[in-house]
C-alpha positions as CSV (number, residue, x, y, z in Angstrom):
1,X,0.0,0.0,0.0
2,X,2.8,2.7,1.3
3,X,-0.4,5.2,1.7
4,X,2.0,7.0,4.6
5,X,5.5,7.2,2.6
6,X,4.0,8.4,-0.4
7,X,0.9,10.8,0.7
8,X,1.5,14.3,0.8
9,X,1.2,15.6,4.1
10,X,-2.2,17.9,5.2
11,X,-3.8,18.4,8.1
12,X,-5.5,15.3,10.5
13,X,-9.3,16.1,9.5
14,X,-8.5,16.9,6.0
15,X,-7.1,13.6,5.9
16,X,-10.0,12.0,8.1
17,X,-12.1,12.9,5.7
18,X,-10.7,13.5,2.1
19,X,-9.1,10.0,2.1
20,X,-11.8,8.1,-0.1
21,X,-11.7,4.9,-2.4
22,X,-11.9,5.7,-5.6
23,X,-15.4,6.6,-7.4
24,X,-17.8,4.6,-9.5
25,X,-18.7,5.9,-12.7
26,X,-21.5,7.0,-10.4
27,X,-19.4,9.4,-9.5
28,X,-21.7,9.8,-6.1
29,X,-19.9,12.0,-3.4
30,X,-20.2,9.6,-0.3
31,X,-18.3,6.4,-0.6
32,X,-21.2,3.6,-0.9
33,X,-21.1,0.3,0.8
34,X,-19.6,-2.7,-1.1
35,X,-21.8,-5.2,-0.1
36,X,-20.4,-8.2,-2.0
37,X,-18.4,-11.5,-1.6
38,X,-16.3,-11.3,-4.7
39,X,-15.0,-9.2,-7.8
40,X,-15.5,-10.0,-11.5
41,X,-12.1,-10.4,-13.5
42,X,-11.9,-8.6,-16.9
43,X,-10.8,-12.1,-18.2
44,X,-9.0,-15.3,-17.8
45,X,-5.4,-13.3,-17.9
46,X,-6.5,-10.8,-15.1
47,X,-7.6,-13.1,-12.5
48,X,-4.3,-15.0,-13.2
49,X,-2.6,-11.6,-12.4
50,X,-4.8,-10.6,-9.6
51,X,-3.8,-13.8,-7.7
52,X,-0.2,-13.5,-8.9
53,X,-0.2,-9.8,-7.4
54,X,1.0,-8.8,-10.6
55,X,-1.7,-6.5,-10.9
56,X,-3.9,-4.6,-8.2
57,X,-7.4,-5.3,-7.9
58,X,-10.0,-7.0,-5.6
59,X,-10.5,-10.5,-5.4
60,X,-12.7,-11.9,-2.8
61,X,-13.9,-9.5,0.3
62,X,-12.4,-11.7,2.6
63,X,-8.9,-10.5,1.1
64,X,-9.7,-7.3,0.4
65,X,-12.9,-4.7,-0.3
66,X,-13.2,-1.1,-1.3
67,X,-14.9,0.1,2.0
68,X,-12.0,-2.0,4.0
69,X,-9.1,-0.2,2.2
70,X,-10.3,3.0,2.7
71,X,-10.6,2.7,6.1
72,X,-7.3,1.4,6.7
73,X,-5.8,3.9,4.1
74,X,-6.4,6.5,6.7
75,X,-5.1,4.7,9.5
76,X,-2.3,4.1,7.9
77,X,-1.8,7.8,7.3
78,X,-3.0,8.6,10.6
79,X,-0.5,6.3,12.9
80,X,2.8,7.0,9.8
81,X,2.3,3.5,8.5
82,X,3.1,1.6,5.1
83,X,0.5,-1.1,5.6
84,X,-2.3,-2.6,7.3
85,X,-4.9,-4.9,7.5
86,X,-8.5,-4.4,9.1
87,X,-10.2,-7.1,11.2
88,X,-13.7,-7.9,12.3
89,X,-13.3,-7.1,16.4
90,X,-10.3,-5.2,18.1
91,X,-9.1,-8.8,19.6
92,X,-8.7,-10.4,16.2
93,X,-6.6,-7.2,15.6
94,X,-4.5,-8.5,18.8
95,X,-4.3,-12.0,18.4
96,X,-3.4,-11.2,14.8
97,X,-0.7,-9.2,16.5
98,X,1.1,-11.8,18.1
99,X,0.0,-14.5,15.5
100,X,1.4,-13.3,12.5
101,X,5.0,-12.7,13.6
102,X,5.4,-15.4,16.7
103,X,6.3,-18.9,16.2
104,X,7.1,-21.6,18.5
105,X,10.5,-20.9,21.3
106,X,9.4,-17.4,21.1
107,X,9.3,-15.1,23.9
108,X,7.4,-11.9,24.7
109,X,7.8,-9.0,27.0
110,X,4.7,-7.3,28.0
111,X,3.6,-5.1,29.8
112,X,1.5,-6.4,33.0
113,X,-1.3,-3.9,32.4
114,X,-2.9,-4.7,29.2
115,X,-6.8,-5.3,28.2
116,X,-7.6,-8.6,29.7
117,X,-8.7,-10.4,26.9
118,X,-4.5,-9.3,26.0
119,X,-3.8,-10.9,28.9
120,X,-5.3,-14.2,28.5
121,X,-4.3,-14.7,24.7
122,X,-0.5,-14.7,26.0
123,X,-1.2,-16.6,29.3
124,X,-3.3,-19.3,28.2
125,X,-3.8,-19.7,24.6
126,X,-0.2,-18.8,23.1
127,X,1.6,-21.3,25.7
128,X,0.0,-24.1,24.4
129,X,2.1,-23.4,20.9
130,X,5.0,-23.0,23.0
131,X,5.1,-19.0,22.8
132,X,6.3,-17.9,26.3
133,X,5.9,-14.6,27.9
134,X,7.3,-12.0,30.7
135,X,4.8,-10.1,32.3
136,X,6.4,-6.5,33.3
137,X,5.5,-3.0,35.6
138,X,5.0,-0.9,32.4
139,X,6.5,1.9,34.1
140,X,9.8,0.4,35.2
141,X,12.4,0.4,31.8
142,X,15.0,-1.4,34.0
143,X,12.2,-4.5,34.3
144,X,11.5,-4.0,30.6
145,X,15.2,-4.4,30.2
146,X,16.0,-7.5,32.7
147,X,13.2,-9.5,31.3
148,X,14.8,-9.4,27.6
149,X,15.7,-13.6,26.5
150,X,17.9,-14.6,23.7
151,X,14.3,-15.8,22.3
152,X,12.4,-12.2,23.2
153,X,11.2,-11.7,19.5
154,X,8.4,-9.3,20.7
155,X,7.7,-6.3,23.0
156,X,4.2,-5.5,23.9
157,X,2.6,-2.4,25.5
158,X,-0.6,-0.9,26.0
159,X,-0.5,2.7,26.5
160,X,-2.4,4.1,28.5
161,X,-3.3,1.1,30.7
162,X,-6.7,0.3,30.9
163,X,-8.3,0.8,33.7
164,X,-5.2,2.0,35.5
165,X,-4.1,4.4,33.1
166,X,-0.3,3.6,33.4
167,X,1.6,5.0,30.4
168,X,4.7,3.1,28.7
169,X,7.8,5.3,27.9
170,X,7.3,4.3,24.2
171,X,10.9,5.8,23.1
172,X,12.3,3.9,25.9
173,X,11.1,0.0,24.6
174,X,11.5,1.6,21.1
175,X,15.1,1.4,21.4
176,X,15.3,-1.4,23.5
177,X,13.5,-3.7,21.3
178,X,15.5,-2.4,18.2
179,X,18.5,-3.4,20.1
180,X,17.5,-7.0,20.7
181,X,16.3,-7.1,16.8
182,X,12.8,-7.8,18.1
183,X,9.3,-6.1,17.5
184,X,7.8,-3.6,19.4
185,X,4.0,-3.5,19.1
186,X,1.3,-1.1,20.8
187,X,-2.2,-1.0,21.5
188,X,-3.2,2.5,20.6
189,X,-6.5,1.9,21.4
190,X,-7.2,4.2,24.3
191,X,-5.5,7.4,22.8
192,X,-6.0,6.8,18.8
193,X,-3.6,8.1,16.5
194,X,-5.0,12.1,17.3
195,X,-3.7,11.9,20.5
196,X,-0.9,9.4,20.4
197,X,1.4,8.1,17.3
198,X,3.2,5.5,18.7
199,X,5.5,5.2,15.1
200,X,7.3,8.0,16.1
201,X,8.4,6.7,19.6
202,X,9.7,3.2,17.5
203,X,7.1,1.0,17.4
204,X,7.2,-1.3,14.3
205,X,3.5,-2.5,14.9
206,X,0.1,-0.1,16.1
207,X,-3.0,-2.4,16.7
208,X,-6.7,-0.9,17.3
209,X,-9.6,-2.0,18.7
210,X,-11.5,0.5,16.4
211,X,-14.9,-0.5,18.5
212,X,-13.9,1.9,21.1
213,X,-13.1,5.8,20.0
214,X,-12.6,5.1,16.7
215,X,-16.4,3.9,16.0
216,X,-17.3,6.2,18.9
217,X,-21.0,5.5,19.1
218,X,-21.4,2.2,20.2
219,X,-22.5,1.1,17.0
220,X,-19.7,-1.8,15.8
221,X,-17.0,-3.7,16.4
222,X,-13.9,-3.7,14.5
223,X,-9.9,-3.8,14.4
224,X,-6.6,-2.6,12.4
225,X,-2.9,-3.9,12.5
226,X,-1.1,-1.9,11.1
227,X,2.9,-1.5,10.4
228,X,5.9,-0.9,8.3
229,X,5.1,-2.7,5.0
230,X,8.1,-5.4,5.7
231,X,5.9,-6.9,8.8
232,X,2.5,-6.3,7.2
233,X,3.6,-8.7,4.6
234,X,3.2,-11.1,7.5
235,X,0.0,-10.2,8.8
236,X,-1.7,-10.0,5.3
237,X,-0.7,-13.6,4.8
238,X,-2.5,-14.6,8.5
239,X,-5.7,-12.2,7.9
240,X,-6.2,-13.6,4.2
241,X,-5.6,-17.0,5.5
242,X,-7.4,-17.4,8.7
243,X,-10.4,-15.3,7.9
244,X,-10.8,-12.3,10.7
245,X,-12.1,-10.1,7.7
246,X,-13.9,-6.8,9.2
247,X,-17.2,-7.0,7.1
248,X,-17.7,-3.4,4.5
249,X,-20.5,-2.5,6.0
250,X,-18.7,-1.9,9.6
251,X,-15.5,-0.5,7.5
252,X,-17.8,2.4,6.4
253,X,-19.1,3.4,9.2
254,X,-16.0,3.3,11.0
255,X,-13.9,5.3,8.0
256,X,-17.0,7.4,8.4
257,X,-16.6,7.6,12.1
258,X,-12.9,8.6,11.4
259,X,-14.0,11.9,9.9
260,X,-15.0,13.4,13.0
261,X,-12.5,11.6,15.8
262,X,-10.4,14.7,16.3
263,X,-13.6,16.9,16.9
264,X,-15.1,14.1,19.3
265,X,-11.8,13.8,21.3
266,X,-11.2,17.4,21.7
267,X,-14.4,17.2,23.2
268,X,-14.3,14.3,25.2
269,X,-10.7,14.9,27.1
270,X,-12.2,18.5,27.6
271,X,-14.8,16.9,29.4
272,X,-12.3,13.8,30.8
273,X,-10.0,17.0,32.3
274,X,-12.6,18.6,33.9
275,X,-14.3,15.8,35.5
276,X,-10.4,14.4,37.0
277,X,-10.3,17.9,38.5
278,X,-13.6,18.0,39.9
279,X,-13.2,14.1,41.4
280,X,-9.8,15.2,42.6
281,X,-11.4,17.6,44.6
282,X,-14.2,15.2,46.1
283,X,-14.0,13.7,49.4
284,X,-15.6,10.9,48.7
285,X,-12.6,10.5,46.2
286,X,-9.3,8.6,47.8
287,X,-7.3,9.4,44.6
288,X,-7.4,10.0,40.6
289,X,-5.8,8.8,37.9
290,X,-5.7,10.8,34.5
291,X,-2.7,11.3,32.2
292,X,-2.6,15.2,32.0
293,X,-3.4,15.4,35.7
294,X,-0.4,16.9,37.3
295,X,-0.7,15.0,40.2
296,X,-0.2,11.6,37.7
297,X,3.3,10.4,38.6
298,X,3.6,9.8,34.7
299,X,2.5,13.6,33.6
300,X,5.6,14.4,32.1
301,X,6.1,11.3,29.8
302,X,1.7,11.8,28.9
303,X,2.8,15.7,27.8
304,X,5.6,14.0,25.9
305,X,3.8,11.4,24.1
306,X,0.5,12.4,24.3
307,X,-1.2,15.1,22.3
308,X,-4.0,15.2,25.2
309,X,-5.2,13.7,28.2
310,X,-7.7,10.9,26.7
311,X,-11.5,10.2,27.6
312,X,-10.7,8.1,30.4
313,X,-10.9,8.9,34.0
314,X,-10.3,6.6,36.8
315,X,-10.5,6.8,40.6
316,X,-11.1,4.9,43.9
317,X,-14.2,5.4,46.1
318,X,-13.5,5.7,50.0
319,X,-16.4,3.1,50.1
320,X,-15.0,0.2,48.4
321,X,-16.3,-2.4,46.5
322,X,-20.0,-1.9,48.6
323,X,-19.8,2.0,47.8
324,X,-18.7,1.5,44.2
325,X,-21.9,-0.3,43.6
326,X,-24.2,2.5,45.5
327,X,-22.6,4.9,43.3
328,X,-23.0,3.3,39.8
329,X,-26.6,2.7,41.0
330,X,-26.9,6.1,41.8
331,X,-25.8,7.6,38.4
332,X,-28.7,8.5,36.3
333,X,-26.9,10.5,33.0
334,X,-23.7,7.4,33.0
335,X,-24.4,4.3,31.2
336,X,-23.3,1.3,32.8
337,X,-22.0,-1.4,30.3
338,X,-18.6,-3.0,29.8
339,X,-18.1,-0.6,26.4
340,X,-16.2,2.5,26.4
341,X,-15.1,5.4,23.9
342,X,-18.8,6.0,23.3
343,X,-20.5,9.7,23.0
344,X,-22.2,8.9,25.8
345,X,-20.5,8.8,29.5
346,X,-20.1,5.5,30.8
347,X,-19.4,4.4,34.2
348,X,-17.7,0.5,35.2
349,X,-16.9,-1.2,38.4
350,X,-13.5,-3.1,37.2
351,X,-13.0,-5.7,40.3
352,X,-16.9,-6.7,39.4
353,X,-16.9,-6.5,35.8
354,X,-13.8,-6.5,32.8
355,X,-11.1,-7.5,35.3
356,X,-13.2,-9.8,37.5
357,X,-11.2,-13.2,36.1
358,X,-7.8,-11.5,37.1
359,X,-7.1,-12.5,41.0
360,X,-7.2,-9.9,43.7
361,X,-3.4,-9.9,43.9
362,X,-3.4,-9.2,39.6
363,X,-5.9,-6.6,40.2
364,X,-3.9,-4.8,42.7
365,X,-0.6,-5.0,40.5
366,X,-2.3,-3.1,38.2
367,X,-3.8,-0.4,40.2
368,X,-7.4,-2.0,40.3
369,X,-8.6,-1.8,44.1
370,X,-12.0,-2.8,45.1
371,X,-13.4,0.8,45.3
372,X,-11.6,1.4,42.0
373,X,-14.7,3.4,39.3
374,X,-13.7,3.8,35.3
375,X,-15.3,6.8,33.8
376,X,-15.3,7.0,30.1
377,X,-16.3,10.4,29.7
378,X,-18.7,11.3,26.7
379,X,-19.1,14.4,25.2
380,X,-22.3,15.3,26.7
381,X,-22.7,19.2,28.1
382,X,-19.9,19.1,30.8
383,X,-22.0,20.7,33.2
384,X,-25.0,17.7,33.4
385,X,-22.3,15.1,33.7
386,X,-20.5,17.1,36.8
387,X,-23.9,17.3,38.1
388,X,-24.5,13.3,37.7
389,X,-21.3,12.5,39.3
390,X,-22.1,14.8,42.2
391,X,-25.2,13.6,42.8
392,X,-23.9,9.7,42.6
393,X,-20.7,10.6,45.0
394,X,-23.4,12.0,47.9
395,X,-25.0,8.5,48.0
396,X,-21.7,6.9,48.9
């Protein structure tokens, strides 16, 4: 593809939204959806070609479909990458991650506090092929560095942490994983290439789980890998093999939702900031995590690395597990459900919820206590969510 290396540069939305696959004789404005399985071939010779990759074309959507390379055209711009391919949820995009470049004797180095799904992929499924792995604090490099093997072939971060909102020094694993010749891959799903390109830092390998901000509206799932075109060549081979094809339908509407992610996330981490202030100043509130927070012990590495705070907000209840509960239950604007990165504001209970499976002990490595709330904050007026959140914290 090489969409990145040979696009001429312009502004975020002007990409977001000028980006399109190329018109019918239609010639309609709005990109329509490709709803079909397969492609006709002009003749016997161009279907030969097309399956030779001699010549460019669609084949079959489960390779490849107008609506799905448009969207991952623009990531690909977006995150400064040569190639990419799109799958159906954001954890096809992650197994795809460690799938497509891993093989058995391998080792990984990751950090402790990813998305647990993340987590069990390379504890219990990965294993069984005889792909081992080093759990480490993502914000220690010296741990990063100790747990490096002759057979590490693979860093793996998540950044920021999810719930905890722990940020990996990205420059940091960048050059150690360049110095031990092994990939460095990143979940960008929590800040999205508007706030955070983790390219730039040295990652070789940006994975999505485009459900969250990049749909933004709770509508579809969907995921991206995306890379320099040398390891793409990899994961096109696994996606067009194994099948974890994102369907066109759900690539529209997310390259449609893509148009308007840097309006929605200066909006939502406008709201996110003012709601981490306004907890921070609760007493009902024990303490706050939030990247542009100053009183985050990582707030100079997020103003580094990060273009802006993010939408998520997290903090721990003086009541525990029992007054988490009487707070979600009091919330009347907040959606409780186990989605985030949505329009609207949406409140979790970790321990009881996403993070349940993990033992107590796991939890609490990662900064998950009992009273521990996630906010993902919508874009709503600012003022009726502070007046939700107040009225929720007085019931505690």
């Amino acid at each position: 593809m090489n969409e990145s290396s040979g696009h001429e540069r312009r502004g975020f939305e002007t990409d977001a939204i000028r980006i399109q696959a190329e018109r019918s004789v239609h010639r309609e404005h709005s990109v329509p959806v490709y709803l079909t399985s397969s492609f006709l071939f002009d003749d016997a010779e161009h279907g030969r070609a097309l399956f030779a990759e001699e010549a460019d074309g669609a084949i079959y959507s489960r390779y490849s479909n107008p609506n799905v390379d448009e969207f991952v055209r623009k990531l690909c711009v977006m995150e400064n990458c040569d190639d990419g391919v799109a799958t159906a949820t954001g954890m096809a995009a992650m197994f795809a991650t460690f799938a497509s470049f891993l093989n058995a004797g391998d080792h990984v180095v990751a950090s402790r506090a990813v998305f647990g799904s993340s987590r069990q992929i390379l504890t219990r499924i990965l294993p069984r092929w005889g792909i081992e792995h080093t759990y480490v604090d993502p914000t220690d490099p010296r741990e990063w560095k100790r747990a490096v093997k002759p057979n590490t072939k693979m860093f793996f971060a998540e950044t920021p942490s999810n719930p905890g909102l722990e940020l990996v020094d990205l420059e940091q694993v960048g050059v150690l994983a360049a110095e031990n010749k092994a990939l460095f891959a990143v979940d960008n799903c929590f800040a999205t290439p508007y706030i955070q390109t983790p390219r730039a830092f040295g990652a070789d390998i940006v994975a999505h789980s485009a459900t969250k901000l990049i749909d933004g509206q709770g509508r579809v799932l969907g995921g991206a890998v995306l890379g320099t075109e040398k390891a793409m060549v990899e994961a096109r081979f696994f996606a067009r093999q194994t099948g974890p094809a994102l369907s066109p339908f759900n690539a529209w509407l997310l390259s449609k939702s893509l148009e308007t992610l840097g309006v929605r996330l200066d909006r939502h981490c406008a709201n996110a900031a003012a709601v981490a202030e306004f907890l921070e100043s609760h007493p009902k509130v024990t303490w706050v995590r939030y990247p542009f927070l100053a009183s985050h012990p990582q707030y100079e590495l997020a103003r580094k690395q990060m273009r802006l705070g993010g939408a998520l907000v997290t903090f721990e209840l003086s009541g525990g597990i029992d007054g988490g509960k009487r707070f979600l239950d009091a919330l009347r604007l907040f959606s409780l459900t186990a989605n985030l990165g949505d329009t609207r504001s949406i409140a979790t209970h970790p321990a009881s919820t996403t993070h349940s499976k993990l033992t107590e002990q796991e939890r609490l490595a990662v900064n998950i206590t009992p009273g521990t709330v996630r906010l993902s904050v919508g874009i709503e007026t600012l003022e009726d969510i502070l007046t939700d959140l107040d009225r929720a914290l007085s019931s505690v």
